[in-house]
N, C-alpha and C positions, 0 to 999 in steps of 0.2 A: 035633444040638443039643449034644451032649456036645462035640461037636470044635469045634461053634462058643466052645461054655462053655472049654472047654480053651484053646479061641486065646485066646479073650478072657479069659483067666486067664494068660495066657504073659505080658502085660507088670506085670503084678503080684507076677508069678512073678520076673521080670527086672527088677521094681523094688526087689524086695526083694534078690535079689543084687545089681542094680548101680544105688544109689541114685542119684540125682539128684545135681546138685555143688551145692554150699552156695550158691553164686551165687544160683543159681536159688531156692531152699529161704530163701535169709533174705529175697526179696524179698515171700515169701509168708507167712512165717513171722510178722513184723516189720512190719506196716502203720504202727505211728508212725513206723520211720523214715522210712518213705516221705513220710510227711505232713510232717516236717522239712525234709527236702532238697526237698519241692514246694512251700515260702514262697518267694516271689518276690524277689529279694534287692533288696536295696538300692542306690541309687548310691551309689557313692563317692568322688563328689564334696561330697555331701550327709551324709553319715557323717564325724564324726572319727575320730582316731586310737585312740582308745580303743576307742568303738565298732567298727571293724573290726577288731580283737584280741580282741574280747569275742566277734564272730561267727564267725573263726577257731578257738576253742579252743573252741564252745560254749559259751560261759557267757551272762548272762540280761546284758540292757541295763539300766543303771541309768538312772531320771526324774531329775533334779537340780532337785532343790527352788526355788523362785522365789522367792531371796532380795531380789531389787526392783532389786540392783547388777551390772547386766552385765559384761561387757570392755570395751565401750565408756567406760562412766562410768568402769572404772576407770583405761584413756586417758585420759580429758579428763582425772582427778585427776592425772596421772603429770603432762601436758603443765602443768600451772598450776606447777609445781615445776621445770621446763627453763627454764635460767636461756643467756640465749646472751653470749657473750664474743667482745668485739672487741679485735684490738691497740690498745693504746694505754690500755686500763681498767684503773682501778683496783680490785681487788678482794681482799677477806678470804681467808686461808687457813691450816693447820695443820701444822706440819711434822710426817711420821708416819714417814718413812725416811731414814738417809742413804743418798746412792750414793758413789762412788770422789770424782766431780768435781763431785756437786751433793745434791742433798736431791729426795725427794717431796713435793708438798706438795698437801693436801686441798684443793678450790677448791667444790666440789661440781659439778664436770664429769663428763662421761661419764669420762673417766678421768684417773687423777691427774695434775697438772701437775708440770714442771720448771724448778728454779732452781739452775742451773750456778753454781757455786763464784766464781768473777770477776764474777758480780750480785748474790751475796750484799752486799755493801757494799764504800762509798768506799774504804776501809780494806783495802790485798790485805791475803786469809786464804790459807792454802795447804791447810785441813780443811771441811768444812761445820760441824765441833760448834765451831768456833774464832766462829764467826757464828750459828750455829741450834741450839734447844735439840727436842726431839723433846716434842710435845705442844706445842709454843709459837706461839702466836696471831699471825699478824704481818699488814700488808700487802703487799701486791705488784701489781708493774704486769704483764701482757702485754706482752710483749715479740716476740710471733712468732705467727701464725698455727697452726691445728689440724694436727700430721704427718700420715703414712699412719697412725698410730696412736689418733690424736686426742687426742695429747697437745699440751699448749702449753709455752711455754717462758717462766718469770718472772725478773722482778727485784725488787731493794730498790736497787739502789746506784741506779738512774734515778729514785727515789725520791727519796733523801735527796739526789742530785745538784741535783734540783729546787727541794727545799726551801731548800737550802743557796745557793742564787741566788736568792731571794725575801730573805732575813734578810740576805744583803749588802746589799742593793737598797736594804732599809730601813735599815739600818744609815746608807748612804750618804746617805739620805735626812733623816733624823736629822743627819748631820753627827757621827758619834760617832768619839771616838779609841780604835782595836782596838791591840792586843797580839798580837803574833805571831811567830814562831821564823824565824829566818835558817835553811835548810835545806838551802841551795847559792848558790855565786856562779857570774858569769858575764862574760863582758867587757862586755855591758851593763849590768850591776846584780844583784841579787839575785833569788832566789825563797822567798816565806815562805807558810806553809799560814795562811787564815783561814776556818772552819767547815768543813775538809776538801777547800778550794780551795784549787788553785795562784796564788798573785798574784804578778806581777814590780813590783820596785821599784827604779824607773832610779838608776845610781849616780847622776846629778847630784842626785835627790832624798835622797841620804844626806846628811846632816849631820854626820855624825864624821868625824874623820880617819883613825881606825884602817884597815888595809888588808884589805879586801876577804875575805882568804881569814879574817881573824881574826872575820869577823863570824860565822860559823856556828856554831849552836846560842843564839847571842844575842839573847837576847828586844826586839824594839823598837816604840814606839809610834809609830803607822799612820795614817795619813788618806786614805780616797779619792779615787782623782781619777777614775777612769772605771769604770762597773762595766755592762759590755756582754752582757748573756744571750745575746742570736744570735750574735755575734763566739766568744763563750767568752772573753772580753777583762776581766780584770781586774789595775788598775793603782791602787797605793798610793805611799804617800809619807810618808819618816822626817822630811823636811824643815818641810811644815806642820804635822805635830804637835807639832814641837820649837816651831817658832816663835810656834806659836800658845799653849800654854803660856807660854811666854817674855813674848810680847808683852802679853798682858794686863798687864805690869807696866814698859812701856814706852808713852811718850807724845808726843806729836808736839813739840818745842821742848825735847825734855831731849839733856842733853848725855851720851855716854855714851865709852868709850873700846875699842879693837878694834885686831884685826891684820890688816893687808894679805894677802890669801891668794890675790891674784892680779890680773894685771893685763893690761887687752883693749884694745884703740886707743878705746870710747868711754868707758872707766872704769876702776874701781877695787872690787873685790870683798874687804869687810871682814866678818871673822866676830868678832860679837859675841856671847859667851860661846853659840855656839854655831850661830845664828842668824844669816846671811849676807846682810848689805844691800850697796845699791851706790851708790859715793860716783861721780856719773854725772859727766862732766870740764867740762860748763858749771857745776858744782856746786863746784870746788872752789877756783876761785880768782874774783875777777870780771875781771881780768886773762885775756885767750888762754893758754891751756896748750898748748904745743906738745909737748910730753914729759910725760905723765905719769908716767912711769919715775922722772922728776930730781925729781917732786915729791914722792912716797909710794913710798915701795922695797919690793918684795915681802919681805913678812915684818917688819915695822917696824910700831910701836904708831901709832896716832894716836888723837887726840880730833877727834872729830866731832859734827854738832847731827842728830837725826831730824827730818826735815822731812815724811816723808809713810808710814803704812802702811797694807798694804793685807792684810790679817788673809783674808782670802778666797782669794788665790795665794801667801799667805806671802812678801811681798816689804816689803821695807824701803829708804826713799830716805835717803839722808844727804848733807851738804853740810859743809865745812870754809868755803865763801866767807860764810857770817853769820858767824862768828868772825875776818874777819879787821879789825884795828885800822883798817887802811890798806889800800885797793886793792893784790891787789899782793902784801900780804905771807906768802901763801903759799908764790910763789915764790920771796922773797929769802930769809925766814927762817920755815918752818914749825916751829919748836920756840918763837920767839914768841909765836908765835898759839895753840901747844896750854897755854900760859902766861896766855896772856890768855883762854882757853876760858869760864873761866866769868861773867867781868866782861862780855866781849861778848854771851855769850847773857843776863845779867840786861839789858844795855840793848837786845838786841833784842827782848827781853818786852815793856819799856816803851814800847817803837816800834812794837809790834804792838798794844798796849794803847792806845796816844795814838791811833793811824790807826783803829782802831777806833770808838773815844771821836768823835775827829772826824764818821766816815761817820753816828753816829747822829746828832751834833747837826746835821748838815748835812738831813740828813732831818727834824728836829723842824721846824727853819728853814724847811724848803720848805711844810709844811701851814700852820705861823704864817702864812705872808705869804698866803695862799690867802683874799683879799677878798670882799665880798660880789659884787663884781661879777664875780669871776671864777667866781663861783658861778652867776649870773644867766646867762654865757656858758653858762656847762654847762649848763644847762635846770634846775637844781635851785632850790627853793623856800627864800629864806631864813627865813622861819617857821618853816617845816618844819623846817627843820635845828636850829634852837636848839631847838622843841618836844622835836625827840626827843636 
């Protein structure tokens, strides 16, 4: 029994010299850990990110209180405030940087939009602060679709381009006389800015003489003649506004005096104080004119009568043949006739006055003679007639 006692004391004996290894020893030692690492873990598909950080380092899971507003709700809040942008809109923005060749500007996009230095405006700048103040409210159109970035790309100059062909439009519409700068010539006419628009003005619609190159930086008054938005086509003219001025104080049978400024096989092109009628060649004698040249010499005064204006294409008709005494005598003796100028148009007054006069009493004449029975022919009632 002693040697059994003894065996059966050897590992006791041997455990005291040769402990156990801590492995073993903490598994028994330590029953909560055990009870920690035997929780069934979680999926983690099912766990956030938080929570698997919190189960990694042992710390305690926090409950999150059930304030009533999930993710969700706060999505659908986000999405009511996603504003979507198409090229071609117009929309409010804030300029909050400049770049080298444009500005940022706040649209309230996913990311800020861009408006390159050449769409700042009509007007080339060569800075963005030369056109945009930082803080400063403007509008702007979309000009280009979202990058890789999801930036867009704006304008003003297609902006005010727009506008600025709208206010022509009505301008033209109106019928109003502009003021505008000669800003270059050309062998067809000129070019003058009108609301930041290029307009051509054909030299035959100038009215001055001065030459061509001397008209630059010279301010002159304008009238529409075409003002085409799809073409990009707009076309003025020095010539109607002059005459249309002018003409209001010109009237159809007055006699006026002028210089030959040029002469074409069916007429005579005379500029009266500035304003170019045309003395047309069955106009000038009632005699055949076979030479206009031998009648009116380029550059040489005459007196002529206005017979016809037309305030609408700025055109003026004149005629030398009511002034003359005699058949005829334009071609024998035209300084005659600018002699006899105002005697013959007072009696062509009085000839337009008598033939007048005439056509009305010939009309009174015709209803006077208009009998009862020619009333009785027409089917009308003569009672009736005197009743009313």
């Amino acid at each position: 029994m002693a040697f059994v006692n003894s065996f059966y004391g050897l590992p006791f004996a041997s455990n005291r010299a040769n402990p156990v290894s801590r492995k073993s020893c903490s598994r028994l030692s330590y029953p909560t850990r055990m009870v920690a690492t035997a929780r069934p873990p979680a999926s983690n598909q099912s766990m956030s990110k938080f929570d698997r950080m919190r189960d990694k380092y042992g710390l305690k899971r926090v409950q999150p209180k059930n304030s009533g507003f999930t993710y969700e709700d706060f999505e659908t809040a986000i999405s009511e405030f996603d504003y979507s942008f198409e090229e071609g809109d117009i929309c409010s923005g804030r300029v909050f940087q400049y770049e080298p060749n444009g500005a940022l500007i706040d649209i309230g996009a996913k990311a800020s939009a861009y408006c390159p230095v050449a769409e700042m405006s009509m007007i080339r700048v060569d800075k963005p602060e030369q056109a945009l103040t930082i803080g400063e409210d403007r509008e702007f159109q979309i000009i280009s679709r979202e990058d890789a970035n999801g930036q867009l790309k704006l304008s003003i100059r297609r902006i005010e381009f727009g506008r600025a062909w709208e206010r022509v439009a009505q301008l033209q519409a109106e019928d109003v006389t502009v003021h505008a700068e000669v800003i270059s010539v050309n062998r067809g006419g000129c070019l003058v800015m009108i609301e930041g628009l290029r307009a051509f003005l054909p030299g035959s619609h100038i009215s001055l003489r001065t030459p061509r190159e001397d008209l630059v930086g010279v301010e002159l008054p304008l009238k529409f003649l075409e003002v085409d938005t799809e073409k990009n086509r707009l076309v003025v003219s020095h010539r109607r506004a002059v005459v249309e001025k002018q003409m209001t104080n010109l009237v159809a049978g007055e006699i006026v005096k002028g210089v030959v400024r040029g002469i074409k096989p069916y007429g005579a092109f005379v500029d009266i104080g500035g304003i170019s009628g045309l003395l047309h060649v069955s106009q000038i004698s009632h005699d055949h004119v076979a030479d206009i040249g031998a009648v009116v010499q380029d550059g040489s005064e005459i007196k002529c009568m206005i017979i016809n204006q037309d305030k609408e294409k700025g055109r003026i008709s004149l005629s030398t043949k009511t002034l003359e005494p005699e058949p005829g005598d334009m071609i024998r003796d035209s300084a005659f006739v600018y002699e006899k100028a105002d005697e013959m148009a007072a009696r062509y007054h009085k000839r337009l006055e008598e033939e007048r006069k005439a056509a009305a009493d010939v009309a009174d004449d015709i209803v006077s003679t208009l009998d009862m029975a020619s009333l009785d022919d027409l089917g009308v009632d003569p009672v009736a007639t005197e009743a009313a």
